[in-house]
N, C-alpha and C positions, 0 to 999 in steps of 0.2 A: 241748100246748105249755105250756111255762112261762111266769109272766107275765114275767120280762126277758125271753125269747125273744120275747115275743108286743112288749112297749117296740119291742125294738130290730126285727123287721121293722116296726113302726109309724113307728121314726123314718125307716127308710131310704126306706120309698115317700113320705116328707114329703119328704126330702131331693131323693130323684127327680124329684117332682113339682113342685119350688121349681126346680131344674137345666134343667125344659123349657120354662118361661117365655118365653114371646116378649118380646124388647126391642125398644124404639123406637130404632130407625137413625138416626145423626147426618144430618143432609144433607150431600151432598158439596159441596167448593167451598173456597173461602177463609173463612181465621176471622173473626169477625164480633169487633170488639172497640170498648172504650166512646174515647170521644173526649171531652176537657176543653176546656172552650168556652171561648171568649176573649172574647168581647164579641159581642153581640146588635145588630140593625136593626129597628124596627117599621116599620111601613108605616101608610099616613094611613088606613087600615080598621081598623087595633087590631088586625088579627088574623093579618095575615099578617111573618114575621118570619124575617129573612135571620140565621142562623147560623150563625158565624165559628170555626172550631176548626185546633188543630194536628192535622196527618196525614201521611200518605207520598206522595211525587209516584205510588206504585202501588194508590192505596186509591180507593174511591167510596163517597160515604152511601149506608148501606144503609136506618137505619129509627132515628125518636124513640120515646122517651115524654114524656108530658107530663102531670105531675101539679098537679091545679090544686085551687090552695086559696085561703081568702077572702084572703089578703093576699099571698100568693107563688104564681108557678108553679114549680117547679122541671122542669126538660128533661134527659132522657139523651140523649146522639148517638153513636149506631153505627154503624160501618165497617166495608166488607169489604175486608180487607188480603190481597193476594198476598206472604207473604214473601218464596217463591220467586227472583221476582224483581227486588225493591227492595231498598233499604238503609233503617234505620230514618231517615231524616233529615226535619227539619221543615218542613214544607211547607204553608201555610193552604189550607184549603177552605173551602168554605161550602156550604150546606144552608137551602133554603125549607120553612119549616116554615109550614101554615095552622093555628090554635089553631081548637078547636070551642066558645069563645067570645070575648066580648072582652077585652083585655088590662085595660082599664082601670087603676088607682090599683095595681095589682100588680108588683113587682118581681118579675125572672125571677134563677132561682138552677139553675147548674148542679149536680146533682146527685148530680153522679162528685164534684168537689170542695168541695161546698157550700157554694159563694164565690157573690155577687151581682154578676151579667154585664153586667143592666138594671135601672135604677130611673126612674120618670116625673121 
């Protein structure tokens, strides 16, 4: 065999072998999409804190993040939206968020639009 002969069966069992890859499957269900908070509640523990955002009368909190630094936290909030069958229209929710420490001296900053929600 020639060596381009010898290249080109080399690239196609690369090729082949890239083609049978197994992917990681979405989960079924509704889309999971970010939510812009509107203003925060602390609770007399520092740590536990009612989250106020715009949503659809068809969505439910799905899940935060919460990134915590010496002077800010900043919070993502996620929903699970049926488009199906709702219309986009604005509709306030809220979501109890527990922080895994205390809030203290820290402003909280939403983090979809990096505006400040909560300042002591």
């Amino acid at each position: 065999m020639s060596i381009p002969r010898i290249a080109l069966v080399l690239a196609l069992v690369l090729l082949a072998a890239g083609c049978t890859t197994k992917t990681k499957e979405l989960p079924q269900g509704p889309p999971r999409e970010i939510r812009i908070i509107n203003n925060v509640e602390v609770a007399d523990d520092d740590r536990t804190l009612t989250v106020r955002y715009w949503g659809t009368e068809c969505e439910e909190f799905s899940d935060s993040e919460v990134d915590y630094g010496i002077t800010q936290i900043k919070i993502t909030i996620y929903a699970l939206v049926n488009t199906e069958e709702c219309q986009r229209s604005g509709h306030q929710q809220n979501a109890d968020i527990t922080l895994n420490q205390p809030l203290g001296n820290r402003i909280i900053i939403d983090a979809n639009s990096d505006t400040v929600v909560w300042e002591p």
